[in-house]
KOLMI-940248 format. One record per residue (C-alpha): y negated, z negated, x; residue in one letter. Coordinates in steps of 0.02 Angstrom, whole numbers, plus 50000, padded with zeros to 5 digits. Layout:
# KOLMI-940248
{Y: Y Z: Z X: X res: A}
...
END
This chain:
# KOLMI-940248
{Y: 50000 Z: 50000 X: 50000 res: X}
{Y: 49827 Z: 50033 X: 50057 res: X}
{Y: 49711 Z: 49874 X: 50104 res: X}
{Y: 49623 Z: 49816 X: 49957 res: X}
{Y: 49505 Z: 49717 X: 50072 res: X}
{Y: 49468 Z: 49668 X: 50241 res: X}
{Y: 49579 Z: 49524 X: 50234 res: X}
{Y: 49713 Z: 49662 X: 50217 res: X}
{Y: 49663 Z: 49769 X: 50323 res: X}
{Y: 49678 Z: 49630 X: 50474 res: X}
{Y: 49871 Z: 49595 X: 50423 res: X}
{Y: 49907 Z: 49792 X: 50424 res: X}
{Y: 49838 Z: 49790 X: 50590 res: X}
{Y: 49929 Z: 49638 X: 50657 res: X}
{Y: 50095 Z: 49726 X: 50610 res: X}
{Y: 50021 Z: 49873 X: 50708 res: X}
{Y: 49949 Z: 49807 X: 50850 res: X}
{Y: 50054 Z: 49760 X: 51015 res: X}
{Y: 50063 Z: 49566 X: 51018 res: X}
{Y: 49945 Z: 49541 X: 51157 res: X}
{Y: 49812 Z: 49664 X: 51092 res: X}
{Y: 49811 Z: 49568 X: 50918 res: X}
{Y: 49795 Z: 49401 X: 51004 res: X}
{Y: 49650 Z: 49468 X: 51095 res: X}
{Y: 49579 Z: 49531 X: 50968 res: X}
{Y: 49618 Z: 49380 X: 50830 res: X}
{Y: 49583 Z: 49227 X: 50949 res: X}
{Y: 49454 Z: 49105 X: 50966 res: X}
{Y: 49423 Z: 48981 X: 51091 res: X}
{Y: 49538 Z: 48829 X: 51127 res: X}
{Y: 49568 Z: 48762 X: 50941 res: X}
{Y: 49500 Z: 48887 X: 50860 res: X}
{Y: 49381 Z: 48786 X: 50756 res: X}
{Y: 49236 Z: 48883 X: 50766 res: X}
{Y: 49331 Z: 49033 X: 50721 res: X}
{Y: 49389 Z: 48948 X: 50565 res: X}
{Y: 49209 Z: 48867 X: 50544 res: X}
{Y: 49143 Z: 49054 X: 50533 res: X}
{Y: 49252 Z: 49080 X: 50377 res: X}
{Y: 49266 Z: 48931 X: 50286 res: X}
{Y: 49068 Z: 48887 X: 50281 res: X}
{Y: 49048 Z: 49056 X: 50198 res: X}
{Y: 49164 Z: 49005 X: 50057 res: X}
{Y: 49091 Z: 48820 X: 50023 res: X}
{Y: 48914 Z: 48925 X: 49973 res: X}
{Y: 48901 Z: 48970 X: 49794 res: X}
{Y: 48787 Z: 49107 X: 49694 res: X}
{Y: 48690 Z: 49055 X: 49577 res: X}
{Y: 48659 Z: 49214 X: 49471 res: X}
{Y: 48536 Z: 49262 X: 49358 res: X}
{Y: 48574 Z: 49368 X: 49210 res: X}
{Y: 48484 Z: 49517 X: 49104 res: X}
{Y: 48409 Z: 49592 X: 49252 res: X}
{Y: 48423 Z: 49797 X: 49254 res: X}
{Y: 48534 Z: 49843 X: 49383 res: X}
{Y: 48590 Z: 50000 X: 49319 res: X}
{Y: 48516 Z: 50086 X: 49494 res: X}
{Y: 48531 Z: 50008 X: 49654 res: X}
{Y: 48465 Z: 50031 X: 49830 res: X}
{Y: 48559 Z: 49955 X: 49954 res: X}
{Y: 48460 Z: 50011 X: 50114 res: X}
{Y: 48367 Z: 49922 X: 50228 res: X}
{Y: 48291 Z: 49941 X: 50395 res: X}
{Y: 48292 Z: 49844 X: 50571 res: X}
{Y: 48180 Z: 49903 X: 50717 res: X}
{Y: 48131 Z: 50049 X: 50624 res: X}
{Y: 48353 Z: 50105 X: 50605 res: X}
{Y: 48392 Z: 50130 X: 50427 res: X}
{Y: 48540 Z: 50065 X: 50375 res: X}
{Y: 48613 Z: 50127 X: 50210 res: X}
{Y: 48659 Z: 49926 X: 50198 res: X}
{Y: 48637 Z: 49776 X: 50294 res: X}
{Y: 48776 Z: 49794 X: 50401 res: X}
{Y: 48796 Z: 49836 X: 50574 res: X}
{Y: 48937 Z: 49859 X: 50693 res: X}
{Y: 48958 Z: 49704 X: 50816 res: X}
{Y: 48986 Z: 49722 X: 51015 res: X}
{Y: 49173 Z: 49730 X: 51038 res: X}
{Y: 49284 Z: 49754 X: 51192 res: X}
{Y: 49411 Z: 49873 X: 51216 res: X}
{Y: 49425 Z: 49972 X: 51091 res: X}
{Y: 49550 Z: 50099 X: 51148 res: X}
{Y: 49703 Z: 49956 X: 51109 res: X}
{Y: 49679 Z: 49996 X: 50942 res: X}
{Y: 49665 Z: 50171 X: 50947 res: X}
{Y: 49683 Z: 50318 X: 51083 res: X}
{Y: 49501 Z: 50377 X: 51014 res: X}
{Y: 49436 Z: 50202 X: 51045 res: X}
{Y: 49250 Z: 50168 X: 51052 res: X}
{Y: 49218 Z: 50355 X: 51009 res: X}
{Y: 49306 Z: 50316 X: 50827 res: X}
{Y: 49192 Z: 50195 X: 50815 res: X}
{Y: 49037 Z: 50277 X: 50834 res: X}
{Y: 49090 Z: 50408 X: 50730 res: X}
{Y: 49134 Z: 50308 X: 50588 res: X}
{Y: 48961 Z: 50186 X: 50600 res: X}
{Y: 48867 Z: 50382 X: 50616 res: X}
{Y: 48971 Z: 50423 X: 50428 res: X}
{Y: 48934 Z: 50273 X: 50367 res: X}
{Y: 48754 Z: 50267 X: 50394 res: X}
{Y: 48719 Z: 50128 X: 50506 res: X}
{Y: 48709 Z: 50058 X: 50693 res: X}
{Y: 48841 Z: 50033 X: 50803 res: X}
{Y: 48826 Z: 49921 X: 50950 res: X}
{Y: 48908 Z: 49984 X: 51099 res: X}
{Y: 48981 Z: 49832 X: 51202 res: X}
{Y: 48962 Z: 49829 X: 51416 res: X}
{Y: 49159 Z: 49779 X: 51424 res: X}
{Y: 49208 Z: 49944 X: 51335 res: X}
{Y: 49369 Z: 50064 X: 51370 res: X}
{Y: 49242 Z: 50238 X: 51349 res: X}
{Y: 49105 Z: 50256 X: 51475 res: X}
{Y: 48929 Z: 50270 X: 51375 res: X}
{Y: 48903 Z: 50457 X: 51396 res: X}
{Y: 49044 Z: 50492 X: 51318 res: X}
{Y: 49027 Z: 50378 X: 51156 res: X}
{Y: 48849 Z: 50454 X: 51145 res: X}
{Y: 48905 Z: 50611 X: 51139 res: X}
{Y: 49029 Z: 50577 X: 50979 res: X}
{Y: 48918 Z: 50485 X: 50901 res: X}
{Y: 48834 Z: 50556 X: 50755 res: X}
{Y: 48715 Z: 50392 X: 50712 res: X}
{Y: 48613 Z: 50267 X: 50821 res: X}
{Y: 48676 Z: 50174 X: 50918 res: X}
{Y: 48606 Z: 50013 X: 51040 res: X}
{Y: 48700 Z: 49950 X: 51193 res: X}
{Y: 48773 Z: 49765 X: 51229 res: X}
{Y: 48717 Z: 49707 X: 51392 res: X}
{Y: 48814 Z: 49573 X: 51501 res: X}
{Y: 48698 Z: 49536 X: 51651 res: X}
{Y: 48800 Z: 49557 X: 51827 res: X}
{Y: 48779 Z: 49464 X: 51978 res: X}
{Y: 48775 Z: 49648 X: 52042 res: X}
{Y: 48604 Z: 49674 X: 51988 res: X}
{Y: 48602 Z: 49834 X: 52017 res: X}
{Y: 48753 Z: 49869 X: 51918 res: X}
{Y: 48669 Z: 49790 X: 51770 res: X}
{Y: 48520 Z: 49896 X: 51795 res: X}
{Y: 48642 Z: 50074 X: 51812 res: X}
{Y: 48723 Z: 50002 X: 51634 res: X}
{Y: 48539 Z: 49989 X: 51596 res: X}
{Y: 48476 Z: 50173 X: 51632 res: X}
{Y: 48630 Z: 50263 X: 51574 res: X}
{Y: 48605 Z: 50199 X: 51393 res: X}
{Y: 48429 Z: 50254 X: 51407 res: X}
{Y: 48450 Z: 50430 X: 51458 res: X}
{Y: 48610 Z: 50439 X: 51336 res: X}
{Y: 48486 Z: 50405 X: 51188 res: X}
{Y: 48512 Z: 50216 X: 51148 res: X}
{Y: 48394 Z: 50143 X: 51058 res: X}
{Y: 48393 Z: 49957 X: 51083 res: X}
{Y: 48469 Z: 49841 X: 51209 res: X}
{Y: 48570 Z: 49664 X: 51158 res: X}
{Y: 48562 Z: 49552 X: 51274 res: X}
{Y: 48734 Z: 49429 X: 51251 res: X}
{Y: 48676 Z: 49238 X: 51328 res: X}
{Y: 48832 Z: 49129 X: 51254 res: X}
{Y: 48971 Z: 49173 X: 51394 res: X}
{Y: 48887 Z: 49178 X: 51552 res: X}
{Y: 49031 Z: 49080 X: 51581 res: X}
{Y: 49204 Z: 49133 X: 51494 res: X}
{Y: 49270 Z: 49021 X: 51334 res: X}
{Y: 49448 Z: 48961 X: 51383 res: X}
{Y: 49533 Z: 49069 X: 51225 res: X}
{Y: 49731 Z: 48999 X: 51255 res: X}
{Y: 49809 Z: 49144 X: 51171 res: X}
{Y: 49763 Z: 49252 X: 51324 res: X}
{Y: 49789 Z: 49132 X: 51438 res: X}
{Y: 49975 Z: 49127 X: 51373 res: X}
{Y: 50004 Z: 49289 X: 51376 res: X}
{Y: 49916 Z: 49334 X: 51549 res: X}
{Y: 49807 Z: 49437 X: 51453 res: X}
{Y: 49779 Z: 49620 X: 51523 res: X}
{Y: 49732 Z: 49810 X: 51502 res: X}
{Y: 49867 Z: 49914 X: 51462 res: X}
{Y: 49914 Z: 50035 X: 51569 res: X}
{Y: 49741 Z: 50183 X: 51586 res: X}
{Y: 49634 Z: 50074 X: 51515 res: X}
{Y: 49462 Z: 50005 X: 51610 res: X}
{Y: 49314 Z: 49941 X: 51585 res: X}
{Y: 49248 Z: 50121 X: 51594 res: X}
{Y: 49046 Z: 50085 X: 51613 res: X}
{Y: 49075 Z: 50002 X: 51793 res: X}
{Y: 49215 Z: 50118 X: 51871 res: X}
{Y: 49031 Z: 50172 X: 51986 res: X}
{Y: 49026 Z: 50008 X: 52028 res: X}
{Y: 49210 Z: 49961 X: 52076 res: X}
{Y: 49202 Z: 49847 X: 51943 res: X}
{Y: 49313 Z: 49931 X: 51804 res: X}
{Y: 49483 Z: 49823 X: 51851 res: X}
{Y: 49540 Z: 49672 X: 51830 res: X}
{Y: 49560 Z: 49559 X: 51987 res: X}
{Y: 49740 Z: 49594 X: 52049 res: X}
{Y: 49860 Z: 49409 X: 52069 res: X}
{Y: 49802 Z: 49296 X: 51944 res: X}
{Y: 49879 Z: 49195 X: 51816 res: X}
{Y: 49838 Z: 49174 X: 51650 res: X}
{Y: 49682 Z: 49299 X: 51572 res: X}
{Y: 49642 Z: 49428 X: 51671 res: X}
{Y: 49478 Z: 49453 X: 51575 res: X}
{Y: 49442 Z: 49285 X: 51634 res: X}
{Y: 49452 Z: 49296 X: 51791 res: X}
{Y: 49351 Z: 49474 X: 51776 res: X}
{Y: 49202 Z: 49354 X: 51703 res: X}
{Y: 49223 Z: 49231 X: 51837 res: X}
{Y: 49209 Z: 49351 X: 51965 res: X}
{Y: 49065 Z: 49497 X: 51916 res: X}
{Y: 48963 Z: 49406 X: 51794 res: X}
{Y: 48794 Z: 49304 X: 51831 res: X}
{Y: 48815 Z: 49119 X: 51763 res: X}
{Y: 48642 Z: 49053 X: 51837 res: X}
{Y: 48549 Z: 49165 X: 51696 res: X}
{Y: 48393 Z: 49084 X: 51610 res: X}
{Y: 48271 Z: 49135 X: 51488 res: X}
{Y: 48174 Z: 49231 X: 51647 res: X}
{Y: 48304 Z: 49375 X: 51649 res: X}
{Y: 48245 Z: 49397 X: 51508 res: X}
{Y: 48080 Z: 49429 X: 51540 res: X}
{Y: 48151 Z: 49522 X: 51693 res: X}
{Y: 48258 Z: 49642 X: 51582 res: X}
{Y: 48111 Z: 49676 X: 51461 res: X}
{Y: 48012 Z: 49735 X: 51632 res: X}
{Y: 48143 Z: 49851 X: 51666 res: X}
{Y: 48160 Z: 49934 X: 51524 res: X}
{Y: 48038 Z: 50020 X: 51371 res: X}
{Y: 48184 Z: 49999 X: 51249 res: X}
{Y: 48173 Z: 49815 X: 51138 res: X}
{Y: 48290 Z: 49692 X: 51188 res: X}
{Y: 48394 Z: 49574 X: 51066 res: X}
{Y: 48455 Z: 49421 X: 51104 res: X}
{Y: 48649 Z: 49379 X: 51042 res: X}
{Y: 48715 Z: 49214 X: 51042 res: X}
{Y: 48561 Z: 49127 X: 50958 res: X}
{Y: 48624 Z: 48950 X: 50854 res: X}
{Y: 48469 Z: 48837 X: 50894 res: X}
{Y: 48290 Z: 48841 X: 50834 res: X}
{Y: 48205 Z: 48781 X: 50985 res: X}
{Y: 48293 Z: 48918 X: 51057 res: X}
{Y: 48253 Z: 49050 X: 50944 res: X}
{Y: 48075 Z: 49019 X: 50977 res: X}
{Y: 48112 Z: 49022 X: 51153 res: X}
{Y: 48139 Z: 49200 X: 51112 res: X}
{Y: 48014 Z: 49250 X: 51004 res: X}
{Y: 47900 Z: 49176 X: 51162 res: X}
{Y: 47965 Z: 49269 X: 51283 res: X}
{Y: 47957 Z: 49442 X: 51219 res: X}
{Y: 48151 Z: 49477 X: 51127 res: X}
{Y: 48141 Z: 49601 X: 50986 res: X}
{Y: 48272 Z: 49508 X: 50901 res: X}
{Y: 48364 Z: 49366 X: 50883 res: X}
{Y: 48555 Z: 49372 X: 50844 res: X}
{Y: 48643 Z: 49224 X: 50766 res: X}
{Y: 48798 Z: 49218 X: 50841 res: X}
{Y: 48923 Z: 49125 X: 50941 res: X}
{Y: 49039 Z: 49247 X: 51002 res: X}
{Y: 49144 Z: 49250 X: 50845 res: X}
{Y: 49209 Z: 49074 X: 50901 res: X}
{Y: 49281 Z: 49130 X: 51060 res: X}
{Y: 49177 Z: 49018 X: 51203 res: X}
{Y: 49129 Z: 48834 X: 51132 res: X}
{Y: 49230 Z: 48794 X: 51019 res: X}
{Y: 49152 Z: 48661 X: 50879 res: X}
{Y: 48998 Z: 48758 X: 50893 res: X}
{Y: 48907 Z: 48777 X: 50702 res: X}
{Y: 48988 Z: 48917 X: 50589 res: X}
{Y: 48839 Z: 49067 X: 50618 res: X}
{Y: 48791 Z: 49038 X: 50441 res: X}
{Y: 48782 Z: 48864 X: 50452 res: X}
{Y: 48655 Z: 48888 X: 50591 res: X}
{Y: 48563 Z: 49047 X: 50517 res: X}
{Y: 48421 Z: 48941 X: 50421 res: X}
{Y: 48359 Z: 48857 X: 50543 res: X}
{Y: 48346 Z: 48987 X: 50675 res: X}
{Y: 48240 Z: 49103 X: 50535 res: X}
{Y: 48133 Z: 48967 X: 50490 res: X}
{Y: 48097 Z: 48949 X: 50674 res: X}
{Y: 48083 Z: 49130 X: 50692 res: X}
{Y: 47953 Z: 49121 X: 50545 res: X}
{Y: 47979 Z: 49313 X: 50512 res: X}
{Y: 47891 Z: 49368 X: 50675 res: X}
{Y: 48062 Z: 49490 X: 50718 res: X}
{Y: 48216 Z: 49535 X: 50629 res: X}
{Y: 48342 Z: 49382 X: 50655 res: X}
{Y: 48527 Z: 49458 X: 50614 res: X}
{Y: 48684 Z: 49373 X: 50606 res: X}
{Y: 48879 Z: 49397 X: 50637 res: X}
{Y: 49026 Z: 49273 X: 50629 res: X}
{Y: 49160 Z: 49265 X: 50477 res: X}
{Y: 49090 Z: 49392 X: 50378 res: X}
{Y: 49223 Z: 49491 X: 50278 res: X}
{Y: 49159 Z: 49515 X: 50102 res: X}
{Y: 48990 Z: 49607 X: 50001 res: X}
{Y: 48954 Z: 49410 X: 49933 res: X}
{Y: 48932 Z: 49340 X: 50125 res: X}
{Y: 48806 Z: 49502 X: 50160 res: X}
{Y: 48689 Z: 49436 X: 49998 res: X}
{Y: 48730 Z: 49256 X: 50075 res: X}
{Y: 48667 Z: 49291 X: 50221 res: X}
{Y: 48514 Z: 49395 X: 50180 res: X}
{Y: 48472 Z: 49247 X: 50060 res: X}
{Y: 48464 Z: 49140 X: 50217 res: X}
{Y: 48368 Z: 49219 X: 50304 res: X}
{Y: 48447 Z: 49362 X: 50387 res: X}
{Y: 48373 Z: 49541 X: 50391 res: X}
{Y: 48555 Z: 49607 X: 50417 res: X}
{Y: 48717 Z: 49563 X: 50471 res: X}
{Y: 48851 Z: 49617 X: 50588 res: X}
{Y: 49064 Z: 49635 X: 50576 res: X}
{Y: 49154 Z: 49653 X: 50733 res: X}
{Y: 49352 Z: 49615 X: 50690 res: X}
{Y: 49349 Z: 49684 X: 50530 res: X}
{Y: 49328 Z: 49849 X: 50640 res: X}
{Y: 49454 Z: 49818 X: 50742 res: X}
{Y: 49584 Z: 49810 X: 50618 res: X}
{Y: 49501 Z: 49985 X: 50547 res: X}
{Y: 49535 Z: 50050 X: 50709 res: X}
{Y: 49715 Z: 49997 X: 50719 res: X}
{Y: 49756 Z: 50054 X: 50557 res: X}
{Y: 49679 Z: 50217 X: 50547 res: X}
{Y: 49572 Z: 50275 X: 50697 res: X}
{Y: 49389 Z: 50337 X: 50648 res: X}
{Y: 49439 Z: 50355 X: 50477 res: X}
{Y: 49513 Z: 50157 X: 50459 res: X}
{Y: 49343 Z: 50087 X: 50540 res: X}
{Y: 49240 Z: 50182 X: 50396 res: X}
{Y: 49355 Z: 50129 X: 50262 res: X}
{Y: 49303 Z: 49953 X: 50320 res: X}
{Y: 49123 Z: 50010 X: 50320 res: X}
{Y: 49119 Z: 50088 X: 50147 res: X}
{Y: 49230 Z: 49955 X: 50071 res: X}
{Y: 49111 Z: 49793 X: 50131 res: X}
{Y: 48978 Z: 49914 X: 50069 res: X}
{Y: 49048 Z: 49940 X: 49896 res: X}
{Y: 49079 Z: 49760 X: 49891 res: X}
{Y: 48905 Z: 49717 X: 49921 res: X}
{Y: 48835 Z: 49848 X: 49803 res: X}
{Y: 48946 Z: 49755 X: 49667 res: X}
{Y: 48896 Z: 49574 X: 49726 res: X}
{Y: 48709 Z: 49632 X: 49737 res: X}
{Y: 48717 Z: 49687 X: 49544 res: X}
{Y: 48825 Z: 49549 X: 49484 res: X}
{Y: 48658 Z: 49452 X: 49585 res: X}
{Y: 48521 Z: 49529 X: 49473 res: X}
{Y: 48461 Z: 49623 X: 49647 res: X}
{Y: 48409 Z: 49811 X: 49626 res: X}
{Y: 48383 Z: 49807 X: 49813 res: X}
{Y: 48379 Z: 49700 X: 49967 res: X}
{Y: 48211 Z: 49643 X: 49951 res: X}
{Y: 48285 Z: 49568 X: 49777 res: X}
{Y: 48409 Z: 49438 X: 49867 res: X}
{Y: 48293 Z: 49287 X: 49874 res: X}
{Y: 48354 Z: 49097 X: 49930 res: X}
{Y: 48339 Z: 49050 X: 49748 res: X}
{Y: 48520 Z: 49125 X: 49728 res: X}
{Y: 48590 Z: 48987 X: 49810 res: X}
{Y: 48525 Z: 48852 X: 49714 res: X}
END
């Protein structure tokens, strides 16, 4: 039978998926409490809908940083695509271009960034990891520009690697081919050879900068002309770090519960960044989000759009380009419905006053 929702589609894909790829993939850090956390604060907030509103047209578009989105969701930074599917990262950016909105390209992907610009038939913005190789980060940094990327996002929750035990267990590598494509210039596209336990860990340990502060940053933003999010936002003090030193955008996040585990559920945390963010740039958010009613939560709290990463995955897995926009056009179906069954004509109709 054909997935009937995301929830589905993750369980054809686990069936699909070699064991280590769907641990990967699935698993959060240590106890996986945040992961859960993502999920389960989603469900504990209600709707509370209005009634004999006119919905009988509705406009689910929106825009962030001047990318229209034909609805407020975006495709996450995710690794290693290509152990889902052969077309990997490619697939992806096809199916985000088909289905009308961004996809965010991640640094630790399987198809160098020429290559996934060329496929691509929609925007698309680049995930950044900052090196300690400086001028690897900066190469990463120019070859999105001249491939037409529009945005930067600047990840600052795992300058240091989350210890996620279902890759330590299985001594978690690429399979056979597979790289991290954007830094075979660099002789940085391998794992280290000898180690136990995650490979990918020891790849962090090794090639990325832990000793990063809010002055890269600024550094970044002198290096480039395109605007520069900020992923892995969960504090308000922080969030108005950002806004002060020049970020286009702040991203709720916190790595989909992969690197401190008992961090806040991304919803949970949402309000309080936008409040702090007092609507001076778009503040997005990913983390647990899997049907149409968390979109309209989220927007009600605060967010300007919102962001799936797994759920793509699992596309991928189960049916290539055309599985990852099935996912699209199914959360966006379900968030046409849950923005009617809301009273909303629009986005600009989803107010905080639905939740109570």
């Amino acid at each position: 039978m054909e997935p009937v929702n995301l929830h589905e589609f993750e369980e054809a894909a686990r069936t699909l998926l070699p064991r280590q790829a769907y641990d990967y993939y699935a698993g959060g850090a240590n106890d996986g409490i945040t992961l859960r956390a993502n999920r389960e604060a989603y469900e504990k907030i209600v709707l509370h809908y209005p009634v004999l509103r006119d919905v009988a047209r509705r406009d689910a578009r929106t825009t962030v940083l001047g990318e229209e989105l034909s609805f407020p969701v975006m495709v996450a930074p995710t690794a290693f695509h290509r152990m889902a599917c052969d077309a990997g990262e490619c697939a992806t950016a096809r199916a985000a271009g088909r289905a009308g909105t961004v996809m965010v390209m991640s640094t630790l992907s399987n198809t160098a960034i020429k290559e996934v610009a060329a496929a691509a038939t929609g925007p698309l913005w680049f995930q950044l990891y900052i090196y300690k190789d400086r001028a690897a980060t900066l190469d990463l940094v120019r070859r999105a520009e001249a491939a037409g990327f529009r945005a930067l996002v600047l990840t600052v929750d795992a300058q240091v690697w989350g210890r996620r035990e279902a890759d330590v267990r299985n001594g978690f590598s690429l399979p056979g081919g597979l790289t991290v494509a954007n830094l075979a210039e660099h002789a940085k596209a391998n794992f280290p050879a000898g180690v136990s336990g995650s490979g990918l860990a020891a790849y962090v340990g090794q090639m990325l900068d832990p000793s990063i502060t809010w002055d890269d940053l600024v550094w970044l933003r002198g290096e480039t002309k395109l605007p520069v999010l900020v992923k892995g936002v969960v504090r308000a003090d922080d969030a108005r770090l950002a806004v002060g030193n020049g970020a286009a955008g702040v991203i709720v996040s916190n790595h989909g519960g992969r690197q401190l585990d008992t961090a806040p559920a991304t919803i949970d945390a949402l309000p309080r960044v936008a409040e702090a963010v007092g609507g001076r740039l778009p503040v997005l958010v990913d983390g647990g989000i899997r049907r149409g009613t968390d979109v309209v939560k989220a927007l009600a709290l605060g967010a300007q759009a919102t962001l799936i990463g797994r759920p793509i995955l699992w596309g991928l897995a189960t049916g290539g380009e055309n599985g990852a926009f099935a996912v699209l056009e199914m959360l966006k179906a379900e968030f046409d419905l849950a923005m009617a069954l809301c009273g909303a004509r629009g986005v600009k109709d989803i107010e905080h006053s639905l939740l109570g």
